[in-house]
C-alpha positions as CSV (number, residue, x, y, z in Angstrom):
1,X,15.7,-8.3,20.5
2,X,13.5,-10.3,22.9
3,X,10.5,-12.6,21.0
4,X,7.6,-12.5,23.1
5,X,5.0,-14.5,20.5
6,X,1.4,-13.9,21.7
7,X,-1.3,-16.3,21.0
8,X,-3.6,-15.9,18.3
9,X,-0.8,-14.5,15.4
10,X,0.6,-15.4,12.3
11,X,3.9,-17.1,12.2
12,X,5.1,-14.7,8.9
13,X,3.9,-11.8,7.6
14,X,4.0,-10.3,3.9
15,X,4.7,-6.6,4.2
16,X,3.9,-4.9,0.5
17,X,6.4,-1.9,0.7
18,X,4.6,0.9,-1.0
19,X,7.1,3.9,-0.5
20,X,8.7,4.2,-4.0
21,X,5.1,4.8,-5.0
22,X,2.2,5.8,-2.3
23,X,5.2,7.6,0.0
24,X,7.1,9.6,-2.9
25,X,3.8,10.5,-4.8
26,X,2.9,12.5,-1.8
27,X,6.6,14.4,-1.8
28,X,6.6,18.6,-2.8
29,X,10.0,17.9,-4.4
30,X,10.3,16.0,-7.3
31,X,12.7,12.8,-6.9
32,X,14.9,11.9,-9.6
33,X,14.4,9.0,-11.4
34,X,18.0,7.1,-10.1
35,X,17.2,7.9,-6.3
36,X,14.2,5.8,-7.5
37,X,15.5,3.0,-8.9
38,X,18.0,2.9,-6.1
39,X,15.4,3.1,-3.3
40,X,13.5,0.3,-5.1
41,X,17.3,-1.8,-5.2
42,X,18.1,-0.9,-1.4
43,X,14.9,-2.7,-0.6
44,X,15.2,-5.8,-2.5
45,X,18.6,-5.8,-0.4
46,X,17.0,-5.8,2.7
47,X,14.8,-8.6,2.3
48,X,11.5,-7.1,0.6
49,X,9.9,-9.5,-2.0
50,X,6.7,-7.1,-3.0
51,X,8.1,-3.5,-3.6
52,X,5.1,-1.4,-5.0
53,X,7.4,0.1,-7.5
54,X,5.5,3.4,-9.3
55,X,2.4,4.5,-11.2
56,X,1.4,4.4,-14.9
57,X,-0.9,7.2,-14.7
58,X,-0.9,10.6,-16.2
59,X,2.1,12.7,-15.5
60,X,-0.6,15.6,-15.0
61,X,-2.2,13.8,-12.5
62,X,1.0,13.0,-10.1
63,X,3.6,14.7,-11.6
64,X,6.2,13.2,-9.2
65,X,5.7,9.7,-10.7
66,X,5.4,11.1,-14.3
67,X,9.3,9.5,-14.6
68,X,7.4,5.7,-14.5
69,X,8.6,4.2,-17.6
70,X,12.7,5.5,-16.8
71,X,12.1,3.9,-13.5
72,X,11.0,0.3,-15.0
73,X,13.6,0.2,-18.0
74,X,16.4,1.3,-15.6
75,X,14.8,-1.3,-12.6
76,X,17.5,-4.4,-12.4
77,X,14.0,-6.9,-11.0
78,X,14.7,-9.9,-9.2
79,X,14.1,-13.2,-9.4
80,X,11.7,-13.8,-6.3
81,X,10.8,-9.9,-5.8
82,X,7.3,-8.7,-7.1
83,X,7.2,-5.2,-8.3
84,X,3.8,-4.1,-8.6
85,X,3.0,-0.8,-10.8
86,X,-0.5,1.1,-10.3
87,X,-2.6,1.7,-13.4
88,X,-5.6,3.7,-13.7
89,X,-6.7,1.8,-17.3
90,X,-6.4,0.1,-20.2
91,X,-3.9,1.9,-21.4
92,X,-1.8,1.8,-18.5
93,X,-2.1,-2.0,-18.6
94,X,-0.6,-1.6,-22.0
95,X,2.1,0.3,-20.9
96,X,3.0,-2.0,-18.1
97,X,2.8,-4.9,-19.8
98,X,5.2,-3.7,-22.6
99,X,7.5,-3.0,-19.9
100,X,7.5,-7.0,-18.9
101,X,5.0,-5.9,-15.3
102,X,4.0,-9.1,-13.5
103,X,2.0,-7.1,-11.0
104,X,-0.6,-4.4,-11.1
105,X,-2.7,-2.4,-8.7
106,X,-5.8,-0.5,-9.7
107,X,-7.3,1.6,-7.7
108,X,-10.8,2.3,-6.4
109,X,-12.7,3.8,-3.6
110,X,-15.4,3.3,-0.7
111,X,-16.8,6.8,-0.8
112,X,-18.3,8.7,-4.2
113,X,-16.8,12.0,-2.9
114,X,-13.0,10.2,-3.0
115,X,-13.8,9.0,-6.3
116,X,-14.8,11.8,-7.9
117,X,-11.7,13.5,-6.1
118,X,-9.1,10.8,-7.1
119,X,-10.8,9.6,-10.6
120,X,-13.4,12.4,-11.6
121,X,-16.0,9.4,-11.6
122,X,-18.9,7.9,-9.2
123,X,-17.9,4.1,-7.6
124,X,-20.0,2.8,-10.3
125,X,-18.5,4.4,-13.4
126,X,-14.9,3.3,-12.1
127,X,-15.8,-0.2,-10.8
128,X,-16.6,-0.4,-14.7
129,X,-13.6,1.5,-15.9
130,X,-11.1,-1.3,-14.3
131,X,-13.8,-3.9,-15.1
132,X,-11.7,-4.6,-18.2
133,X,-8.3,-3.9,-16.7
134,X,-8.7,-6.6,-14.6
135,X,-10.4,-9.4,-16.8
136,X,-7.2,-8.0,-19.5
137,X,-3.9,-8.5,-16.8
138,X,-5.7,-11.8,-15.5
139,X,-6.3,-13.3,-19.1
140,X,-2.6,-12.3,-19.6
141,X,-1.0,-14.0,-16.3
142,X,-0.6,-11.2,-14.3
143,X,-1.9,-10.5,-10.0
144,X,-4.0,-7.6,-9.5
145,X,-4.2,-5.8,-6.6
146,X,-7.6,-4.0,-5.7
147,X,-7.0,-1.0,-3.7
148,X,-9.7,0.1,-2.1
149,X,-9.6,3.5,-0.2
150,X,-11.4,5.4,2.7
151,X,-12.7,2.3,4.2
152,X,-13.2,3.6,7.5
153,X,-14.1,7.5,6.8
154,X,-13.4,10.1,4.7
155,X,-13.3,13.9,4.5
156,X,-16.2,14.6,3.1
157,X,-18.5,11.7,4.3
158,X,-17.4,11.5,7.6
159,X,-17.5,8.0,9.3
160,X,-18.2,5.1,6.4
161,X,-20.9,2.4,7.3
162,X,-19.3,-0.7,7.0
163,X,-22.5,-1.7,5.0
164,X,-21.2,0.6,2.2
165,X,-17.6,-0.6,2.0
166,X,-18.2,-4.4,2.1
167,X,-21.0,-3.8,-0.7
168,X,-18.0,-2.2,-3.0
169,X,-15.1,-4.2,-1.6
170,X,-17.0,-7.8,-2.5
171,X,-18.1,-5.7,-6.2
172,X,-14.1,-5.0,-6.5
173,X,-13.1,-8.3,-5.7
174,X,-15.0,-9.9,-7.9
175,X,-14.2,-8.4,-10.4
176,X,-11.3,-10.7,-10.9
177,X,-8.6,-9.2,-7.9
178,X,-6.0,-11.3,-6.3
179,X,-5.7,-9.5,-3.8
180,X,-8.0,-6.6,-2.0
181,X,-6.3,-4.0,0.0
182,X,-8.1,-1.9,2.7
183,X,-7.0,1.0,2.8
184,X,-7.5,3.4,6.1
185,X,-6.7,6.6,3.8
186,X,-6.8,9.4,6.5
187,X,-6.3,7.2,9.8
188,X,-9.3,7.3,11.7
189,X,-9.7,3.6,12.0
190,X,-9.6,1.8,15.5
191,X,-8.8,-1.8,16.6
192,X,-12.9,-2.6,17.0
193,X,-14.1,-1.6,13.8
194,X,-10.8,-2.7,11.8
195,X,-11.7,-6.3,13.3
196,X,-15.7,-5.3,12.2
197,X,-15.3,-4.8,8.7
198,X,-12.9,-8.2,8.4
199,X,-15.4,-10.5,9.6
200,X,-18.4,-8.5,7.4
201,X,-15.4,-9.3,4.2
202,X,-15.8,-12.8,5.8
203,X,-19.1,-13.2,5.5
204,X,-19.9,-12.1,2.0
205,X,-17.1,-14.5,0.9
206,X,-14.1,-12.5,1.0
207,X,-11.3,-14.8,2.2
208,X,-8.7,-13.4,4.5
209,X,-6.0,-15.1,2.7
210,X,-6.5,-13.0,-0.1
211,X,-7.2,-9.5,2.0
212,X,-4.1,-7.0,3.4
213,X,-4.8,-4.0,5.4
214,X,-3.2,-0.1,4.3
215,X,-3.0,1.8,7.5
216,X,-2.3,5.4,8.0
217,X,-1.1,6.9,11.3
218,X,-3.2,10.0,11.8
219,X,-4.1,9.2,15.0
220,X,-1.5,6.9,15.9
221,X,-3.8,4.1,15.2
222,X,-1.8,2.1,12.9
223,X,0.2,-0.1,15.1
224,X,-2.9,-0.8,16.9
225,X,-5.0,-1.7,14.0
226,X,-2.6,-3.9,12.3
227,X,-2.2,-6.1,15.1
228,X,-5.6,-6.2,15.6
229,X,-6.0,-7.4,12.0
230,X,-3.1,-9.9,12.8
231,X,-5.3,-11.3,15.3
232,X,-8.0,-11.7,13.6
233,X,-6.0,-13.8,10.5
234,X,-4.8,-10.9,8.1
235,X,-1.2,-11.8,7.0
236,X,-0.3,-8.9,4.4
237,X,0.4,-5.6,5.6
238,X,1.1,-2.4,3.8
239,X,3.9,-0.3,5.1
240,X,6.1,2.3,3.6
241,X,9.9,3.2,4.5
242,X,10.5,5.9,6.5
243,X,7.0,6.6,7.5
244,X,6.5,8.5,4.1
245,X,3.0,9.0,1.8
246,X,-0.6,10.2,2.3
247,X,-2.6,10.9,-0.2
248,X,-2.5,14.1,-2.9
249,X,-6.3,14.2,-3.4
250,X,-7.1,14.1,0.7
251,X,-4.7,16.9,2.2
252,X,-5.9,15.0,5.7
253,X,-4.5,11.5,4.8
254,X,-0.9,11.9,6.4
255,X,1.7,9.5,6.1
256,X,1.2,6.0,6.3
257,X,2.6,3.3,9.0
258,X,6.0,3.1,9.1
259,X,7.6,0.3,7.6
260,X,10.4,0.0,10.0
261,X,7.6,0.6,13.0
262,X,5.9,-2.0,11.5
263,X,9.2,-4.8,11.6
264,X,10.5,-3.5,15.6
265,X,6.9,-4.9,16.3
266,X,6.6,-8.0,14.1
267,X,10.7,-8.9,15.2
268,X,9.3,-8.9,19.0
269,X,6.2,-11.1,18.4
270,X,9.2,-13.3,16.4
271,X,6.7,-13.5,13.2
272,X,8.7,-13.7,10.3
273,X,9.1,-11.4,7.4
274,X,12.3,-11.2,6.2
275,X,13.1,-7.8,6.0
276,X,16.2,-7.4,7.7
277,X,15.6,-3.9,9.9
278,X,18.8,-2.2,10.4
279,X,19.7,-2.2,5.9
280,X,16.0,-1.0,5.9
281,X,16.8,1.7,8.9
282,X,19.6,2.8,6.3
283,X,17.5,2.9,3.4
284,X,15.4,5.6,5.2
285,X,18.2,7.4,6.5
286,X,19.5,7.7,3.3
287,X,16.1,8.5,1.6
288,X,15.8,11.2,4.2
289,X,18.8,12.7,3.3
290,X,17.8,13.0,0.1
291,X,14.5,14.7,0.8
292,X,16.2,17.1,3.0
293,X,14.3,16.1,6.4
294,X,13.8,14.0,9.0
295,X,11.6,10.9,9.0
296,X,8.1,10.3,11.2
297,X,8.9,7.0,11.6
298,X,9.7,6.9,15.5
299,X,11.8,3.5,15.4
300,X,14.0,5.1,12.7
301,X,14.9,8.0,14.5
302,X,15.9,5.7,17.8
303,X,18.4,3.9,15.9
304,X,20.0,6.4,13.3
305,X,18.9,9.9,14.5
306,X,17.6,10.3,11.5
């Protein structure tokens, strides 16, 4: 491929591959446990160092992660490869960290009508349910992710003010996070007000260092909005293999960008990541197979059909 660098970008990227958990959890079928483990292993071979690896929560809630804890004892981690797990409290901090986690996401949102959708609580009550969480994993070594979700609209409030979501992004990043994730849950973000909201996280202290960005591709946006965040100093982006994920409490988040979309951009700009593209294209191919249809993402389908 040709590198064309543009001014202005990073010279590597992080991408935080979230398909084992935000693209499977999303999936009618159930997927076994080894296709799991295997998906997470595939990865780690082609070059991913954080693999968001599954989800401590109740097996009520998202039944298709409810196999968590056979995924993390049958998980052969790597020296050099994060593998973050989400938990929704204190006690799935306890169960990750009796399964050796070095990593954990929690996850919050922007908008009261997502949070009582994904946690049956106001911002407030679960800004103070992972309160603890946080202060607990930091006291014990481990990075937290803050996810925060909805950050440009929702489905039941419409279009977000960004005076609302840096107010509760800064709250959940003080909390104790070492990173903050902005999360574009349903895809109605543009370039404009992606590069808004980052330089209102500036300004009330946030430091882009410690900020990734969590696009979805509703409107085709994604590509768009990630380089715009590039641009602007972002260097972690979430992206899942194959295109896969949305969201099972907002049946209009559709799947997210498209890991392998994501790396024929970032290979042509020549910014680094490490993720070699064509044993990720396979992964996805493969994955697909299993789940018995074709991928979204449009650079996978150009190189394997699949």
């Amino acid at each position: 491929m040709t590198v064309d660098r543009l001014p202005g970008l990073p010279s590597a990227v992080t991408i935080c591959e979230v398909g084992p958990r935000d693209g499977l959890q999303n999936e009618s079928a159930l997927v076994p446990a080894a296709v799991k483990v295997e998906l997470v292993e595939r990865l780690a071979d082609a070059g991913h160092t954080v693999i968001e690896t599954t989800s401590l929560v109740r097996p009520d809630r998202v039944p298709q992660l409810a196999d968590a804890e056979e995924v993390l004892r049958r998980l052969d981690r790597r020296p050099g490869v994060r593998y973050p797990v989400l938990v929704p409290n204190q006690r799935g901090l306890a169960r990750a960290l009796d399964f050796g986690v070095t990593d954990i996401a929690v996850f919050a949102s922007a908008t009261e009508g997502f949070a009582r959708a994904n946690l049956n609580r106001s911002v407030g009550e679960s800004l103070e349910l992972f309160a603890p969480v946080v202060a607990r994993a930091r006291e014990a070594g481990l990075n937290v992710r803050g996810y925060l979700s909805m950050c440009w609209g929702d489905p039941w409030q419409g279009e977000v003010s960004l005076r609302q979501v840096i107010a509760i992004a800064t709250r959940l990043f003080n909390l104790g996070c070492t990173e903050l994730s902005l999360g574009d849950t349903i895809g109605v973000a543009t370039p404009g007000r992606v590069v808004a909201l980052l330089d209102g996280l500036v300004a009330a202290d946030v430091p882009l260092g410690r900020i990734a960005v969590h696009f979805h591709d509703t409107y085709g946006q994604a590509l768009a909005n990630t380089l715009a965040a590039l641009q602007r100093g972002v260097t972690t982006v979430d992206a899942s293999a194959g295109g896969l994920g949305g969201c099972p409490f907002a049946k209009s988040a559709t799947g997210n960008l498209a890991t392998e979309d994501l790396l024929w951009q970032l290979d042509g700009l020549g910014i680094h990541t490490g993720v070699d593209l064509t044993k990720l294209a396979e992964t996805s191919a493969w994955l697909a197979g299993h789940l018995g249809r074709p991928s979204p993402s449009r650079t996978l389908r150009a190189l394997t059909g699949a």
